[in-house]
Residue frames as a rotation matrix with the C-alpha (Angstrom) as fourth column:
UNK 1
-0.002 0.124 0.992 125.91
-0.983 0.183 -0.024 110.55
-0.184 -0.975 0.122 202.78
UNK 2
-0.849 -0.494 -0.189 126.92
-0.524 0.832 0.179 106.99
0.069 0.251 -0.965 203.35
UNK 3
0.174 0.855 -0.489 124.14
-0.589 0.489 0.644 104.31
0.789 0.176 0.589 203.31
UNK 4
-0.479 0.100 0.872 123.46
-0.839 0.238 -0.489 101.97
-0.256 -0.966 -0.030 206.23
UNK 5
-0.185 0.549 -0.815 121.90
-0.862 0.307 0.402 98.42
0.471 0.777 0.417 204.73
UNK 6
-0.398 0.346 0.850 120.08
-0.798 0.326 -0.506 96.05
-0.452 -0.880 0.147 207.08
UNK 7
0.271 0.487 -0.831 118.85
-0.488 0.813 0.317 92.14
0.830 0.319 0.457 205.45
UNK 8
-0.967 -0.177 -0.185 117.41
0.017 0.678 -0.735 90.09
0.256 -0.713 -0.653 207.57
UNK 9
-0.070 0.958 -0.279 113.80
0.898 0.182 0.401 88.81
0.435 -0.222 -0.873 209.38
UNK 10
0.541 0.822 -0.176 111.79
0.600 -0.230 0.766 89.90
0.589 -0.520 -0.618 212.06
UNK 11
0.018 -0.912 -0.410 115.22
0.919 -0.147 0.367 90.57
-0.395 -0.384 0.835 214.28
UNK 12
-0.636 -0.749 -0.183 116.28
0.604 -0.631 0.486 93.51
-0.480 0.199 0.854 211.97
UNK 13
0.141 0.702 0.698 112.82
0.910 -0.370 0.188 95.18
0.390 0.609 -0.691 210.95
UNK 14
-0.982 -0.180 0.051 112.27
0.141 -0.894 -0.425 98.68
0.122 -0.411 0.904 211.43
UNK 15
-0.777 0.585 -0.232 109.23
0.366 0.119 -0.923 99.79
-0.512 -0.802 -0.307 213.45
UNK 16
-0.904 0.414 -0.105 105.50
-0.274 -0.373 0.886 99.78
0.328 0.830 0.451 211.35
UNK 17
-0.747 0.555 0.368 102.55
-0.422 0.032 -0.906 100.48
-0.514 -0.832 0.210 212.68
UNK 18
0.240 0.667 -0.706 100.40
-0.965 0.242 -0.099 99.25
0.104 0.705 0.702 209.82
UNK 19
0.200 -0.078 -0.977 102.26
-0.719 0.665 -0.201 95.65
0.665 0.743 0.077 210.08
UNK 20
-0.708 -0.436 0.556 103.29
-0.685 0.233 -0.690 95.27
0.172 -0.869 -0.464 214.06
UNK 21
-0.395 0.469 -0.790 101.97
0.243 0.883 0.402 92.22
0.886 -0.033 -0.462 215.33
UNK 22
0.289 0.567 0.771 100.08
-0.398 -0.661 0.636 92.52
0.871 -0.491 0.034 217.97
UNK 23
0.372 -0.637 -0.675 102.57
0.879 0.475 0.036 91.24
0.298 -0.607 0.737 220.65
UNK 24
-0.407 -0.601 0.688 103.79
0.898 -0.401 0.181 94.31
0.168 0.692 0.703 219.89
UNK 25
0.107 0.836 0.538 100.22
-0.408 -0.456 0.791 96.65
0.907 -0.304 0.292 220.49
UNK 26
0.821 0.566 -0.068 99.97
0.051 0.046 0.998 95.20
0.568 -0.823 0.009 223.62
UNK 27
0.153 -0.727 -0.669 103.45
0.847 -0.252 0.468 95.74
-0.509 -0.638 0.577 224.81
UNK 28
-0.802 -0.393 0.450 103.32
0.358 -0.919 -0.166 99.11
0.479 0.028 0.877 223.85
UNK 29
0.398 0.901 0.170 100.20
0.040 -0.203 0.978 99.36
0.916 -0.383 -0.117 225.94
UNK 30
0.778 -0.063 -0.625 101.26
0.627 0.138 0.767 98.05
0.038 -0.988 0.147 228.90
UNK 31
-0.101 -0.994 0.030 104.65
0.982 -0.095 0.164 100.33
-0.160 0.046 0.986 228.40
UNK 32
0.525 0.785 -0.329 102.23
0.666 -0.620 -0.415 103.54
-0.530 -0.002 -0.848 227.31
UNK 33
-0.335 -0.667 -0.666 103.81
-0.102 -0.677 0.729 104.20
-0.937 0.312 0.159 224.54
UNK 34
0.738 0.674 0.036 102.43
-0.147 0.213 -0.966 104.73
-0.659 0.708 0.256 221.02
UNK 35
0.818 -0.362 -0.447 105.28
-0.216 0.527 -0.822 103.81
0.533 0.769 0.353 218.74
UNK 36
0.545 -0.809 0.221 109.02
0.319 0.444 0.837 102.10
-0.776 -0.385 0.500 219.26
UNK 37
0.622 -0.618 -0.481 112.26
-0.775 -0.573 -0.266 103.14
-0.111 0.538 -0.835 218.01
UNK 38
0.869 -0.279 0.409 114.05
0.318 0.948 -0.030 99.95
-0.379 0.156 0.912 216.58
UNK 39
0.469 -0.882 0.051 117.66
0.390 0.259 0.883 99.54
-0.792 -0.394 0.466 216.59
UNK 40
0.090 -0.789 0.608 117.97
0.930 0.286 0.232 99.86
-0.357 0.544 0.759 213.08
UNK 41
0.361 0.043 0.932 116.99
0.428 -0.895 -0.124 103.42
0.829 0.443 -0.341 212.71
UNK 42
0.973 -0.045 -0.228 118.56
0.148 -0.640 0.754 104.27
-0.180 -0.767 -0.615 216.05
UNK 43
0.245 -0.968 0.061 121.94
0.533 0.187 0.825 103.13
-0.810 -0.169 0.561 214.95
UNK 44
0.127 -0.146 0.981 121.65
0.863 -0.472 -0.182 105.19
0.490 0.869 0.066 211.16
UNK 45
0.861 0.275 0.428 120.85
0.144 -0.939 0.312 108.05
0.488 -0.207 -0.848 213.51
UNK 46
0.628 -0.762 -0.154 123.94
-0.060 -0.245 0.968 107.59
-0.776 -0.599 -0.200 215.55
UNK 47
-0.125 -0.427 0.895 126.14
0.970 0.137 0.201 106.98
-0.208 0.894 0.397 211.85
UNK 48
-0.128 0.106 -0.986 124.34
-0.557 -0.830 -0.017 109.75
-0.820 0.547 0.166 210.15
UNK 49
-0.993 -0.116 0.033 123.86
-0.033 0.528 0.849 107.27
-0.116 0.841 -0.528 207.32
UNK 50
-0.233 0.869 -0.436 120.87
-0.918 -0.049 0.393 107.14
0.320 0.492 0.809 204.97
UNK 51
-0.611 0.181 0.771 119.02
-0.150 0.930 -0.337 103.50
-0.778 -0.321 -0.541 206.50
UNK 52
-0.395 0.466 -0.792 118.09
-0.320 0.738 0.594 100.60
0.861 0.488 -0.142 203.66
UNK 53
-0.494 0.294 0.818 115.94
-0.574 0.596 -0.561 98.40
-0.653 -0.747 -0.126 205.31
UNK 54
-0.666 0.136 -0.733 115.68
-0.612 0.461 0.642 95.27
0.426 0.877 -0.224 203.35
UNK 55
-0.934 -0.342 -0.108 114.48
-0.247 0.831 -0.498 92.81
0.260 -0.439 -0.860 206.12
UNK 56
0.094 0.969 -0.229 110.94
-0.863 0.194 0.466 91.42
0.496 0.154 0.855 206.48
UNK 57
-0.436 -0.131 0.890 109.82
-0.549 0.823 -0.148 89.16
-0.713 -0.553 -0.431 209.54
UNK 58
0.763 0.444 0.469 109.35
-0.202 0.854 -0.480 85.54
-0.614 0.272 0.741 208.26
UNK 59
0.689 -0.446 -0.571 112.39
-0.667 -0.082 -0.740 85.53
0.284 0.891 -0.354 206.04
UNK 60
0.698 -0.653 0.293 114.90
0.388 0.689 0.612 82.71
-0.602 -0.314 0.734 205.57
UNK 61
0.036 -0.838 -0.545 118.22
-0.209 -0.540 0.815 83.18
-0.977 0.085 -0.194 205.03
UNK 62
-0.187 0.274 0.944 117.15
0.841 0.541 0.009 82.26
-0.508 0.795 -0.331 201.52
UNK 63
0.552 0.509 0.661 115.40
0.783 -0.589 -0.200 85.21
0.288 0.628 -0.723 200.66
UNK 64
0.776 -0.546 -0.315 117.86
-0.186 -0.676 0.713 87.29
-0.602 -0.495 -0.627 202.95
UNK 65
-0.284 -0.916 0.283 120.47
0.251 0.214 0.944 86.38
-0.925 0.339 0.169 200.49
UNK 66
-0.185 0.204 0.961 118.42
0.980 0.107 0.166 87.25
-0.069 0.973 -0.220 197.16
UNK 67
0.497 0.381 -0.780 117.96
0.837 -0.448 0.314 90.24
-0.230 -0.809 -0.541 198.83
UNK 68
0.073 -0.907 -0.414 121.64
-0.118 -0.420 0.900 91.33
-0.990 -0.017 -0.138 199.10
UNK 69
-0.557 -0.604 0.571 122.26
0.676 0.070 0.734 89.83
-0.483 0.794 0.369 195.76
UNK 70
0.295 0.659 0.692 119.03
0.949 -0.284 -0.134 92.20
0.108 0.697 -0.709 194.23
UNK 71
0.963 0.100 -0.251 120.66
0.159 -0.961 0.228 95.21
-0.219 -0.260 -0.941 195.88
UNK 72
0.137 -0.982 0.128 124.35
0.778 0.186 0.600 94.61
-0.613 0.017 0.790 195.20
UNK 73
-0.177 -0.507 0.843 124.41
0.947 -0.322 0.005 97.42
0.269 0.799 0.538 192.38
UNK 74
0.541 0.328 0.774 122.63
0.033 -0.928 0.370 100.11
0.840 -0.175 -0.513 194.34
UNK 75
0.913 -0.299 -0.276 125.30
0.328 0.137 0.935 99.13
-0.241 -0.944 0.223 197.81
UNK 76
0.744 -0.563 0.360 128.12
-0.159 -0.673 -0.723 102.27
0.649 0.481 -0.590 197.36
UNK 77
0.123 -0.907 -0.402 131.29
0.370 0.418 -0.830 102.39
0.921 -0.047 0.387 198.49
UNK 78
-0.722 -0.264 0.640 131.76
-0.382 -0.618 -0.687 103.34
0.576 -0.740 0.346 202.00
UNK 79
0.134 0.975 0.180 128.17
-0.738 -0.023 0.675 101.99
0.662 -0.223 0.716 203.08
UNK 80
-0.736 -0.186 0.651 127.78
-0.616 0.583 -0.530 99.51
-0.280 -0.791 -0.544 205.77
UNK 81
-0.028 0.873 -0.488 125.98
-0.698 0.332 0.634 96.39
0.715 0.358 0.600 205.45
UNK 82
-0.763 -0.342 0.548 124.70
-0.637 0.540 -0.550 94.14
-0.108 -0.769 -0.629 208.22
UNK 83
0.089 0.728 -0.680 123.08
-0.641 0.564 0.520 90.94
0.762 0.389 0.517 207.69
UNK 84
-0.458 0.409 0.789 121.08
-0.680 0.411 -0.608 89.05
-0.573 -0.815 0.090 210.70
UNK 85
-0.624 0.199 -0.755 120.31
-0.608 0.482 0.630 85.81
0.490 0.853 -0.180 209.33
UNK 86
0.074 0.982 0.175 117.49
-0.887 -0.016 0.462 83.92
0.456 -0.189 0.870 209.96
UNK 87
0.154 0.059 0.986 116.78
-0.646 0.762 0.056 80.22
-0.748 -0.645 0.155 211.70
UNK 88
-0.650 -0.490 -0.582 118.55
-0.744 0.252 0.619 77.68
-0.156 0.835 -0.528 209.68
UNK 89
-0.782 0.358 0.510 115.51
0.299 0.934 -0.198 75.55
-0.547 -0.003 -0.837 209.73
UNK 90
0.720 0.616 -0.320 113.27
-0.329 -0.103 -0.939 78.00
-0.611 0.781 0.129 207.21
UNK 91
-0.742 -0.654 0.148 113.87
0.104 0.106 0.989 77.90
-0.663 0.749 -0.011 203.78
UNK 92
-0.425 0.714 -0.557 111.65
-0.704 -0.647 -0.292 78.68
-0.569 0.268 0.778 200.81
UNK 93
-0.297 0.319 0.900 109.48
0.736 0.677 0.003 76.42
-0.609 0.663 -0.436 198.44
UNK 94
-0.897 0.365 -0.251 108.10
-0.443 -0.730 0.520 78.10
0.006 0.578 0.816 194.98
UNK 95
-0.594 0.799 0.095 104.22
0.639 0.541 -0.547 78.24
-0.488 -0.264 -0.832 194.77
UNK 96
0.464 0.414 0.783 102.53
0.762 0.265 -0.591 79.39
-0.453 0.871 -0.193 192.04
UNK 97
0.415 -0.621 0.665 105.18
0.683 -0.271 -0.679 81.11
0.602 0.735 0.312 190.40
UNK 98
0.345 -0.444 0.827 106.60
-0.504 -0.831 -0.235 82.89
0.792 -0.336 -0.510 193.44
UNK 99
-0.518 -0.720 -0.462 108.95
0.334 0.327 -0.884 82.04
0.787 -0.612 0.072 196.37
UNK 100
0.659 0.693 0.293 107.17
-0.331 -0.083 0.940 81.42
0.675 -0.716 0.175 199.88
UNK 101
-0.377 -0.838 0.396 109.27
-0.645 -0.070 -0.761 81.50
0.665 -0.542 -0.514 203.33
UNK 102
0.312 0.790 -0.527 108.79
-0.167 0.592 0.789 78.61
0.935 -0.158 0.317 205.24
UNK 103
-0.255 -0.667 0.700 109.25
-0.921 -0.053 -0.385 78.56
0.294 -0.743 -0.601 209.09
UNK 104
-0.860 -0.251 -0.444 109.58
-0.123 0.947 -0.297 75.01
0.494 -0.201 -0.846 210.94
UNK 105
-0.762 0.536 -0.362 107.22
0.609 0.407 -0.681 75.68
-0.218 -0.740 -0.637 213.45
UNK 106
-0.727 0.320 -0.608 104.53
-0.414 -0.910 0.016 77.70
-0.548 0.263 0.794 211.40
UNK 107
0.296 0.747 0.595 101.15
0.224 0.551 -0.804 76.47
-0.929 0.371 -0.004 209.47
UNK 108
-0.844 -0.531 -0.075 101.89
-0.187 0.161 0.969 75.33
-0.502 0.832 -0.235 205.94
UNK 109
-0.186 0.981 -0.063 99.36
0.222 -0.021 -0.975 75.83
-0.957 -0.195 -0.214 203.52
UNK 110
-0.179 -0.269 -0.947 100.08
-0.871 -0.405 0.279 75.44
-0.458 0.874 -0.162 199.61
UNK 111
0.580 0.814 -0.029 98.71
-0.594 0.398 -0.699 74.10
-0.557 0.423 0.715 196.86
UNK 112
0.129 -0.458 -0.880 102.06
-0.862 0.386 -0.327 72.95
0.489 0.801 -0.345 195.11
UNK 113
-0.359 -0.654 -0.666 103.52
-0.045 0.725 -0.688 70.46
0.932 -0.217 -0.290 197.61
UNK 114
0.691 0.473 -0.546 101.75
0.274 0.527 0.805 68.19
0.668 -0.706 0.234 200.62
UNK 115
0.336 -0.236 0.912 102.57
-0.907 -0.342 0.245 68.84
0.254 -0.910 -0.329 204.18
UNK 116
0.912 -0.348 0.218 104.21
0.158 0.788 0.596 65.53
-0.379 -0.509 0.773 204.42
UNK 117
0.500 -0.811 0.305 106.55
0.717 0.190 -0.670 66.57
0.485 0.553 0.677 201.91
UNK 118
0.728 0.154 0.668 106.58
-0.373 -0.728 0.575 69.93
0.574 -0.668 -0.473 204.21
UNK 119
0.954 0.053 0.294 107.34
-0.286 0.445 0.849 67.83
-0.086 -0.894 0.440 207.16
UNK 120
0.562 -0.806 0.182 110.29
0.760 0.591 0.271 65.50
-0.327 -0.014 0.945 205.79
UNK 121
0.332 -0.719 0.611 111.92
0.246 -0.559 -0.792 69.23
0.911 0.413 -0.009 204.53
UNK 122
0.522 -0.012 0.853 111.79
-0.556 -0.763 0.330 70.72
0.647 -0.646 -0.405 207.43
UNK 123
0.922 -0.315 0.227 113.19
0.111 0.774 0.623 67.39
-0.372 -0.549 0.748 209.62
UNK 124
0.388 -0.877 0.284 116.37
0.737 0.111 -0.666 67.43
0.553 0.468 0.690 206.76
UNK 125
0.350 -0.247 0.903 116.86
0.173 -0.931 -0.322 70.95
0.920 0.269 -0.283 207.82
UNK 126
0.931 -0.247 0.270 117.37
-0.273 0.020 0.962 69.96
-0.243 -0.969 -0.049 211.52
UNK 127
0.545 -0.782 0.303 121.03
0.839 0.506 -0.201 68.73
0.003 0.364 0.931 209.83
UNK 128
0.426 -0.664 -0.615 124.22
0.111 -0.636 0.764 70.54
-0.898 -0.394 -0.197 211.42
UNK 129
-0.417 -0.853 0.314 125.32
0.712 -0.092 0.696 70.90
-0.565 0.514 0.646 207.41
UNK 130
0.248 0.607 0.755 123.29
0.954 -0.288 -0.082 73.19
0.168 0.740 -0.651 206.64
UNK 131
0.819 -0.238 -0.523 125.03
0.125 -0.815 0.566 76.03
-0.561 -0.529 -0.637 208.74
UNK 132
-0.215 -0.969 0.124 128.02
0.593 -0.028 0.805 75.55
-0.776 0.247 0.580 206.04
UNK 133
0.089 0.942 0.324 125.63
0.984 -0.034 -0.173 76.68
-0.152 0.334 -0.930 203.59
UNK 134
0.933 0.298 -0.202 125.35
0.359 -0.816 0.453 80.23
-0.030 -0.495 -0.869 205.07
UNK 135
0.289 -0.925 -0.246 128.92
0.106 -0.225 0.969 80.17
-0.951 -0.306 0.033 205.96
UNK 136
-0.638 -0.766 0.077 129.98
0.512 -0.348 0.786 80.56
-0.575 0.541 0.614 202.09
UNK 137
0.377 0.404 0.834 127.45
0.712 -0.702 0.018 82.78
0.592 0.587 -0.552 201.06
UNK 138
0.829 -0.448 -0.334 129.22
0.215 -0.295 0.931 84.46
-0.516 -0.844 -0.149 203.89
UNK 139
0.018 -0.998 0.067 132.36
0.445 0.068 0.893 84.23
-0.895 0.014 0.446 201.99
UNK 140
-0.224 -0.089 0.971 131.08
0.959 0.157 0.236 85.36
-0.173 0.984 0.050 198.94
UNK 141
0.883 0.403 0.241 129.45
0.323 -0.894 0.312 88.79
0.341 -0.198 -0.919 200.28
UNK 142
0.441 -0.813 -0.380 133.01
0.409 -0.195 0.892 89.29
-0.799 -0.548 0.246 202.18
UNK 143
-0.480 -0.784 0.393 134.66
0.801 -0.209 0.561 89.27
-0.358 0.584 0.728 198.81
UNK 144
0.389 0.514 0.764 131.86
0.699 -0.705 0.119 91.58
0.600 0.488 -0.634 197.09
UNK 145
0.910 0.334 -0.245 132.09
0.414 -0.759 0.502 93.99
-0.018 -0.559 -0.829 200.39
UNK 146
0.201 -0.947 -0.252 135.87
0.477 -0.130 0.869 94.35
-0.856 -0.295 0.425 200.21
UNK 147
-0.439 -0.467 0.768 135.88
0.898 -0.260 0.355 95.37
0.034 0.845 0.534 196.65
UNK 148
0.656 0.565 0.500 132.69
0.492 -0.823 0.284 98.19
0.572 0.059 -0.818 197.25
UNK 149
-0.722 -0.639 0.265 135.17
0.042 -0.423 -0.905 98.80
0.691 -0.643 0.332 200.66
UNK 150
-0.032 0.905 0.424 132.25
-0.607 -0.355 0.711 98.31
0.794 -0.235 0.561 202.91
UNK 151
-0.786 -0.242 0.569 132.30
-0.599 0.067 -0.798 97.69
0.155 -0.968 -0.198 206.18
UNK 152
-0.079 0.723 -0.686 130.15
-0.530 0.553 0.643 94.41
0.844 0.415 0.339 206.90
UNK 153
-0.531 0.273 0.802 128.23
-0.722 0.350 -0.597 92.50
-0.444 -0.896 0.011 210.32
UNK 154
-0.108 0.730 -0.675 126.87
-0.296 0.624 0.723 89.42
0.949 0.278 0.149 209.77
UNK 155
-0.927 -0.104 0.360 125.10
-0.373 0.346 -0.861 87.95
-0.035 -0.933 -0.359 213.09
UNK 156
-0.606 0.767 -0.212 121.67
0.307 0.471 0.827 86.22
0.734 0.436 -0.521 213.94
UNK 157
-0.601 0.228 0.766 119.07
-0.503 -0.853 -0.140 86.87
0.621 -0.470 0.627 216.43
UNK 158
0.604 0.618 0.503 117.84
-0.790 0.547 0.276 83.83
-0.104 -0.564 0.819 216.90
UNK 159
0.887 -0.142 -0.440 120.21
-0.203 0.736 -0.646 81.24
0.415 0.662 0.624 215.43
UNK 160
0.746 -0.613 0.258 122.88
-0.360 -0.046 0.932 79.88
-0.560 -0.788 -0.256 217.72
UNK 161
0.132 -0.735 0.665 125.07
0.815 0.463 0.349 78.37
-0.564 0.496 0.660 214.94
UNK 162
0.254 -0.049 0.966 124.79
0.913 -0.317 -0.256 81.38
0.319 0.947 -0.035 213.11
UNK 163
0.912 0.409 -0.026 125.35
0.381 -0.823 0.423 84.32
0.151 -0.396 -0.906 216.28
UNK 164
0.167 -0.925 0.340 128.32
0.392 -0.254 -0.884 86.48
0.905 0.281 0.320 216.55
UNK 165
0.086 -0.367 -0.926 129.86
0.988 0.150 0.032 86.94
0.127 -0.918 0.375 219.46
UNK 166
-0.870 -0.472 0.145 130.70
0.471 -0.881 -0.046 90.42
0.149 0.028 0.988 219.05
UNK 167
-0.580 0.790 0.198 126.82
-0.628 -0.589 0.510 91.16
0.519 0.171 0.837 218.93
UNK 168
-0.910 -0.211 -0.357 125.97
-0.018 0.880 -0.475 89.63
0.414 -0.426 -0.804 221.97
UNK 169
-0.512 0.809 0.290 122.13
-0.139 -0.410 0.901 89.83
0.848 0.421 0.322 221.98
UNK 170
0.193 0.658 -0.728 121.72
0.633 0.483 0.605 88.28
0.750 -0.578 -0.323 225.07
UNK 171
-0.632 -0.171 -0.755 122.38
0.662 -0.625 -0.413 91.25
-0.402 -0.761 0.509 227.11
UNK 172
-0.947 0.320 0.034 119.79
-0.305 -0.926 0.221 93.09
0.102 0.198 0.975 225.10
UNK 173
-0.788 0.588 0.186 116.36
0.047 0.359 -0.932 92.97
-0.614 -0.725 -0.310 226.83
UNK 174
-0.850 0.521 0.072 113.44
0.303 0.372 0.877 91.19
0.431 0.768 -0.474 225.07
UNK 175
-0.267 0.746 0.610 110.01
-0.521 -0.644 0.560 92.27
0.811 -0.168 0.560 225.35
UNK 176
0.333 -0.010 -0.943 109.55
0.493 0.854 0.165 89.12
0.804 -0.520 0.289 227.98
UNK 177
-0.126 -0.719 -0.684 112.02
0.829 0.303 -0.471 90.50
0.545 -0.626 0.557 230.02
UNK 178
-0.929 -0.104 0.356 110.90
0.058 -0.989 -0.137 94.23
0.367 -0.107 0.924 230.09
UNK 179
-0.007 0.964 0.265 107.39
-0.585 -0.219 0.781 93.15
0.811 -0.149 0.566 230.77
UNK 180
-0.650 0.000 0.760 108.22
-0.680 0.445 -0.583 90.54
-0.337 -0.896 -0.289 233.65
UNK 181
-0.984 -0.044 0.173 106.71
-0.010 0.981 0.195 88.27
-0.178 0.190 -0.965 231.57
UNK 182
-0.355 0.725 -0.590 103.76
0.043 -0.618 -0.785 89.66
-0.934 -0.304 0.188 230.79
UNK 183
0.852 0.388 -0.350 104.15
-0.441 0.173 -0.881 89.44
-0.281 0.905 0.318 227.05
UNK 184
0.546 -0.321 0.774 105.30
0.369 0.921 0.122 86.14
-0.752 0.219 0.621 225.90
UNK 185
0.914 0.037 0.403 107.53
0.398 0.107 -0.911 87.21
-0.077 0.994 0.083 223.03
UNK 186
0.065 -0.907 -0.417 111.89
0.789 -0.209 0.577 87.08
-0.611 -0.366 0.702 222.42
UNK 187
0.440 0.227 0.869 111.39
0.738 -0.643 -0.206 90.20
0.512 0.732 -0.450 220.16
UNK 188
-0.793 -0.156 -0.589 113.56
0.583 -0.474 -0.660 93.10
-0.176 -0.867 0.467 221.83
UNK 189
0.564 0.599 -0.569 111.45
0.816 -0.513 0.268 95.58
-0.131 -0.615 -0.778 223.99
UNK 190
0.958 0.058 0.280 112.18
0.119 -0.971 -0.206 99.70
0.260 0.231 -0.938 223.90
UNK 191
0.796 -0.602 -0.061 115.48
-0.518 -0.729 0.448 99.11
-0.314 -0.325 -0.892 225.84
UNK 192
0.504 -0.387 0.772 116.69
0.557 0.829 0.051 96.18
-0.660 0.405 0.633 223.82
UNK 193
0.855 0.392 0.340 116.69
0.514 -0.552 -0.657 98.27
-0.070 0.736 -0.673 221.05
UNK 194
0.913 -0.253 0.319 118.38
-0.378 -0.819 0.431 101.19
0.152 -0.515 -0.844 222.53
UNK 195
0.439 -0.805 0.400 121.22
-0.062 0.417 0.907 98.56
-0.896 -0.423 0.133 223.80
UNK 196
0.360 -0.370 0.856 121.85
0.758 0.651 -0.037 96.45
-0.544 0.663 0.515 220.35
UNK 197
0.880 0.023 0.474 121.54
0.375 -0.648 -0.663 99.56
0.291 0.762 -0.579 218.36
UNK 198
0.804 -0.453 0.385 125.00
-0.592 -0.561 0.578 100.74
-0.046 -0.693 -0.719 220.94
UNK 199
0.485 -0.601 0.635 126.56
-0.099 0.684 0.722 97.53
-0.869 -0.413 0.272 220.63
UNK 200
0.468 -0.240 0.851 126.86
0.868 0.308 -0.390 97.82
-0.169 0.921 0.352 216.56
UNK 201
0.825 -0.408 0.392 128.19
-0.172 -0.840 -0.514 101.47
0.539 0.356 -0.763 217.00
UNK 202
0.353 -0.840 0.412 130.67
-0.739 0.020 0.674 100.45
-0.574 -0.542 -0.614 218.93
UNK 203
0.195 -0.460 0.866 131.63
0.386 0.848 0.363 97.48
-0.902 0.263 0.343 216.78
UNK 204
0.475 -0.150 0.867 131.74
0.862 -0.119 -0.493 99.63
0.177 0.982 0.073 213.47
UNK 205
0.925 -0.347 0.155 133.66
-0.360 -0.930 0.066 102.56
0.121 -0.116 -0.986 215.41
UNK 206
0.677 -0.712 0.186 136.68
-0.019 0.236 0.971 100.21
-0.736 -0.661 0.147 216.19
């Protein structure tokens, strides 16, 4: 059986009740439902394909790329890989001897490097060259996937310089939208899911 492989954040997790934020708990309250079926295990089920999930909210497209490159020997021919990259304003800093994901608008708290230095990264990163970046690690996974033969999606969920058109997210309904506003939060909601998880089988059946 082929493999399904999923890097990327928050966007491309697969539902965990031990780690769900609690945006999350309370829109499955109001919705009365005790767990959620997330896109990426609806779409393996429509495949049949064994489902990687690499993707962990808070990731930049940093670590979503060391990711792919740690899994590259275990990603078989035939498999599918789809990679939802993050906001091009994280990026990681090392702190004591490990790699930390930093998001722009998030509290910054580390002992290696001052929050001013923080501050003036995170400003650089508002620069429109930083989406080229992406774009040839892009080119470099293209060449890898063509040799394995592996069908490959790159798109973003939150990142307008970085969204594919083909995976048009904004027709798939965020919790926000499913609650009438009720819970604050662009995360999709039970029929988001359900939608996106339709729109990639149709884009890997063509």
């Amino acid at each position: 059986m082929s493999n399904l492989w999923i890097f990327g954040d928050s966007y491309s997790t697969d539902f965990d009740m031990k780690h769900v934020h609690q945006n999350h708990i309370d829109y499955m309250q109001l919705m009365n439902v005790n767990m959620m079926s997330y896109w990426p295990t609806l779409l393996a089920d429509k495949l049949n394909y064994n489902l990687k999930n690499c993707a962990k909210g808070g990731n930049s497209n940093y670590q979503i790329f060391f990711d792919f490159c740690e899994k590259i020997n275990l990603i078989n021919d035939g498999d599918v890989i789809l990679i939802g990259w993050a906001l091009l304003g994280k990026f990681i800093i090392a702190d004591n001897n490990q790699f930390n994901n930093i998001h722009p608008y998030g509290q910054h708290h580390y002992t290696s490097i001052s929050n001013d230095c923080l501050q003036e990264l995170i400003k650089n990163r508002e620069q429109n060259i930083w989406e080229k970046e992406v774009k040839n690690w892009e080119k470099l996974i293209e060449i890898i996937s063509n040799y394995k033969s592996c069908k490959i999606i790159f798109w973003s969920g939150e990142e307008n310089k970085l969204k594919n058109k083909k995976i048009d997210v904004t027709y798939c309904e965020t919790m926000t939208n499913e609650t009438i506003g009720a819970i604050q939060d662009s995360h999709l909601g039970i029929s988001g899911h359900e939608r996106l998880a339709e729109i990639f089988y149709k884009e890997l059946s063509i």
